[in-house]
Residue frames relative to the residue before (quaternion, step in Angstrom):
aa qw qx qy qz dx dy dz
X 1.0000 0.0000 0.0000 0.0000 0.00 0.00 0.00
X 0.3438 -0.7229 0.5964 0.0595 3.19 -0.85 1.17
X 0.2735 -0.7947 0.5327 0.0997 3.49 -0.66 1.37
X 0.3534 -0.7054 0.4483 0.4201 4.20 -0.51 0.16
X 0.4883 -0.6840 0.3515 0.4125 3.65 -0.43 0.84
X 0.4077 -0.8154 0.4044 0.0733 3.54 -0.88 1.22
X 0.2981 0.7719 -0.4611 0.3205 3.59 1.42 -0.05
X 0.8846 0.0491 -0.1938 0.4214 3.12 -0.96 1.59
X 0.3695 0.7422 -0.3239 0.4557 2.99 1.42 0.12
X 0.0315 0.7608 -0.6258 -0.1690 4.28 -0.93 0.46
X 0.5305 -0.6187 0.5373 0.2170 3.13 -1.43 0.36
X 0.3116 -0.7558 0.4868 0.3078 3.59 -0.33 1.38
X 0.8434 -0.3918 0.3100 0.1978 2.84 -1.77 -0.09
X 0.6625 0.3581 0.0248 0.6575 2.96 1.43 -1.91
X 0.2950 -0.6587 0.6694 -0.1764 2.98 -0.90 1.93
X 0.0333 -0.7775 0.6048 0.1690 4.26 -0.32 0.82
X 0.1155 0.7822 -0.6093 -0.0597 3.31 -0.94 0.02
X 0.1995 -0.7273 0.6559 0.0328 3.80 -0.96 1.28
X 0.6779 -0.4116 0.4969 0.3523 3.43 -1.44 1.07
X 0.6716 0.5404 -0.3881 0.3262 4.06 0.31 -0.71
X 0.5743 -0.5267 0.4646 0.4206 3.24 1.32 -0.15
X 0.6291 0.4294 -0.4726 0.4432 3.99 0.75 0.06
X 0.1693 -0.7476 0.6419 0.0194 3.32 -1.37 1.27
X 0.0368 0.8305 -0.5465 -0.1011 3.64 0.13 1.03
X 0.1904 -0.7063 0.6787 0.0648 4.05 -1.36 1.07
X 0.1087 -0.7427 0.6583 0.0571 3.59 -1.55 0.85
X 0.1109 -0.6995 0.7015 0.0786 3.36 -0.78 1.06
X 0.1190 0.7101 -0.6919 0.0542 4.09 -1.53 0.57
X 0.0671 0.6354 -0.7627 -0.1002 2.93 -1.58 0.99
X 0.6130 -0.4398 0.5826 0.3022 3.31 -2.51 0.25
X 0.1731 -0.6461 0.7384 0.0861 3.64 -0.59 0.57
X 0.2047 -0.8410 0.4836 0.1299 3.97 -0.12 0.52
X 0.7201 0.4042 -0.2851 0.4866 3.22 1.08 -1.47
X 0.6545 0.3946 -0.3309 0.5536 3.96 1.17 -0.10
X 0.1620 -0.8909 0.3841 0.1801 3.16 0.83 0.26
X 0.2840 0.6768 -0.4629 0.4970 2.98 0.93 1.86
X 0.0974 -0.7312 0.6729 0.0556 3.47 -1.44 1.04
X 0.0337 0.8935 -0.4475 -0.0177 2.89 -1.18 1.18
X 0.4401 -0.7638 0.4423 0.1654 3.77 -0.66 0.56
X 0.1257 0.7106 -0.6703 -0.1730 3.67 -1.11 0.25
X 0.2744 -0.6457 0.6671 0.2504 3.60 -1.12 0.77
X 0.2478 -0.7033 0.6644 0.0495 3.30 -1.76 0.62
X 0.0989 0.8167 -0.5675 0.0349 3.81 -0.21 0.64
X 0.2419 -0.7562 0.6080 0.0003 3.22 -0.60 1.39
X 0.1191 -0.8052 0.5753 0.0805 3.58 -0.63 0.89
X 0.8003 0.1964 -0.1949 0.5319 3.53 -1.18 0.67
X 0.2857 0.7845 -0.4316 0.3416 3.71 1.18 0.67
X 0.0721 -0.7283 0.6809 0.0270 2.73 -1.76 1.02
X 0.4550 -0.5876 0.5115 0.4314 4.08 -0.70 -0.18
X 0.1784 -0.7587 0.5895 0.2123 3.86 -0.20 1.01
X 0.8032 0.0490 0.1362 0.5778 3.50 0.71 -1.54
X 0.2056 0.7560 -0.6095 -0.1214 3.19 -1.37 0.54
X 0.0734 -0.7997 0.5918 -0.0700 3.62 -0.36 0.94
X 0.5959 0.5766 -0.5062 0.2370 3.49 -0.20 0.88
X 0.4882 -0.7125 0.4192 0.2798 3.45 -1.56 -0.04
X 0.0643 0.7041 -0.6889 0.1597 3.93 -0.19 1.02
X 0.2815 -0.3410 0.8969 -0.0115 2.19 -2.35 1.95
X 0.9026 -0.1757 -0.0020 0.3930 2.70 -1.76 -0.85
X 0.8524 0.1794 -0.0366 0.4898 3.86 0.20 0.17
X 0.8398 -0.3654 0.2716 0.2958 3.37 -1.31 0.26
X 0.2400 -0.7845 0.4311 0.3757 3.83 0.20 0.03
X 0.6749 -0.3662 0.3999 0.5006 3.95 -0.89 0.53
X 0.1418 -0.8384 0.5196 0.0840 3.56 -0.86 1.09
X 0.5055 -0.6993 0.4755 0.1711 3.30 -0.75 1.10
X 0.6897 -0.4337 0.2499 0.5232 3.61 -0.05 -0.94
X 0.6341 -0.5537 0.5298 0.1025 3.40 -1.71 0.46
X 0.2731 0.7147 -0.6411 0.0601 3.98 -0.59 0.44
X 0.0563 -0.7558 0.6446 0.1009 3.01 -1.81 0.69
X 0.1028 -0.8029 0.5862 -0.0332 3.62 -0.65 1.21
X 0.5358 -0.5982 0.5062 0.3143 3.28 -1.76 0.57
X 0.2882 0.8079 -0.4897 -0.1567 4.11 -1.29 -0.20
X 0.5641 -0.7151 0.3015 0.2820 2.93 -0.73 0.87
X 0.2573 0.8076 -0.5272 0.0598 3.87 -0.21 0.59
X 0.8325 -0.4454 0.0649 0.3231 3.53 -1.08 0.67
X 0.6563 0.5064 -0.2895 0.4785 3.37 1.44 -0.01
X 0.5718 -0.5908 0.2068 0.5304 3.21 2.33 0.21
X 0.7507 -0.1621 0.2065 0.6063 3.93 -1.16 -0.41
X 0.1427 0.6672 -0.7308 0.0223 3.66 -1.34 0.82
X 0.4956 -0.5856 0.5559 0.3202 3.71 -1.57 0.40
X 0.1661 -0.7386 0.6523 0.0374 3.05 -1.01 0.68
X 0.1395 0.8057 -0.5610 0.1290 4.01 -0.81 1.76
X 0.2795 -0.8361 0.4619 -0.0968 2.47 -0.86 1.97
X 0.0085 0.8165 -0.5596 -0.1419 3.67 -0.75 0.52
X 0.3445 -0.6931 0.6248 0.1026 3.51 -0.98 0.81
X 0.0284 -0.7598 0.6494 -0.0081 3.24 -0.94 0.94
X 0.6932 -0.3531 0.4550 0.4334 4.01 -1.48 0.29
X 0.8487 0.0017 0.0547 0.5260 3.93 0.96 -1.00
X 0.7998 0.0782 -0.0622 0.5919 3.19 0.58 1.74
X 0.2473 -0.7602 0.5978 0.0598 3.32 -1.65 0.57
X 0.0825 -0.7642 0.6290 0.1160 3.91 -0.87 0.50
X 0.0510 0.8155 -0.5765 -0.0046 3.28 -0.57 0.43
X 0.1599 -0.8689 0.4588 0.0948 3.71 -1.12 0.70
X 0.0001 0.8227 -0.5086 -0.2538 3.78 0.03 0.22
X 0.1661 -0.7319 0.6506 -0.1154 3.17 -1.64 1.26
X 0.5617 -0.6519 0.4459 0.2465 3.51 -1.86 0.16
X 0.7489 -0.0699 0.0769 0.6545 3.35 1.46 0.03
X 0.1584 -0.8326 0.5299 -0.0291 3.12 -1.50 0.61
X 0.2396 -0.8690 0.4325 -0.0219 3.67 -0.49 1.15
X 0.0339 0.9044 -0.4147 -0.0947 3.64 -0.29 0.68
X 0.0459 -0.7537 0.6420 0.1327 3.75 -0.49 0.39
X 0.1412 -0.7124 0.6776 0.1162 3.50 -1.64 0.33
X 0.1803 -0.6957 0.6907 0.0802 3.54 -1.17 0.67
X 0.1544 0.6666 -0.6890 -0.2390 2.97 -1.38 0.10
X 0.3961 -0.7988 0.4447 0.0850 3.48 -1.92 -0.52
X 0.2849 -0.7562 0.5185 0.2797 3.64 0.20 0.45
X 0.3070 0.5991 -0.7394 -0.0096 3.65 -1.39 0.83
X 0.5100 -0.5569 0.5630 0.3358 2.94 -1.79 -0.25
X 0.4265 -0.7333 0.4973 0.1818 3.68 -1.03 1.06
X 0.6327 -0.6796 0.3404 0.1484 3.88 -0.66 0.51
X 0.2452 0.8464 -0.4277 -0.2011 3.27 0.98 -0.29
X 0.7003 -0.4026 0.3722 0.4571 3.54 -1.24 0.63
X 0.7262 0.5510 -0.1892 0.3650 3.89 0.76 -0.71
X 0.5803 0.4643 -0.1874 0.6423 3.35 1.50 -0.68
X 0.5733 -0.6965 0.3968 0.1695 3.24 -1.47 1.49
């Protein structure tokens, strides 16, 4: 599974998870000079939280990069996704993974405009 490259990208806040085992994550950034915002959802299926070592005040720290690997454990081949943050890592292992992106057109504010 091929992950979309996440540079510059934050990790929202709200993190869904359903008893079925689906753990859905949104990352979004403002692209200003395109004045465009954009989103990728991640949905991890058959998921659990393997690790989660990081530090959050009010929000996610400033993510670094993203990896997903294969390992073998007793229920057989699972995905392993990993996020790196500036302070800490979470990482989640699952049976598959699904990505959608959105984007949007707005119009930024400048401090100058009424």
């Amino acid at each position: 599974m091929t992950i979309p490259n996440l540079r510059g990208y934050e990790l929202e806040n709200q993190i869904y998870s359903a008893m079925s085992r689906v753990i859905v994550l949104w990352f979004s950034k403002i692209e200003r000079d395109a004045e465009e915002w954009k989103q990728i959802q991640i949905t991890l299926i058959g998921a659990r939280l393997e690790t989660a070592n990081l530090e959050i005040i009010q929000g996610f720290p400033p993510l670094k990069s993203c990896e997903t690997s294969e390992k073998q454990t007793q229920q057989g081949k699972r995905i392993q996704f990993a996020i790196y943050f500036d302070k800490g890592v979470m990482s989640f292992e699952c049976e598959n993974i699904a990505c959608s992106e959105y984007s949007r057109k707005i119009r930024v504010l400048r401090s100058s405009e009424p």
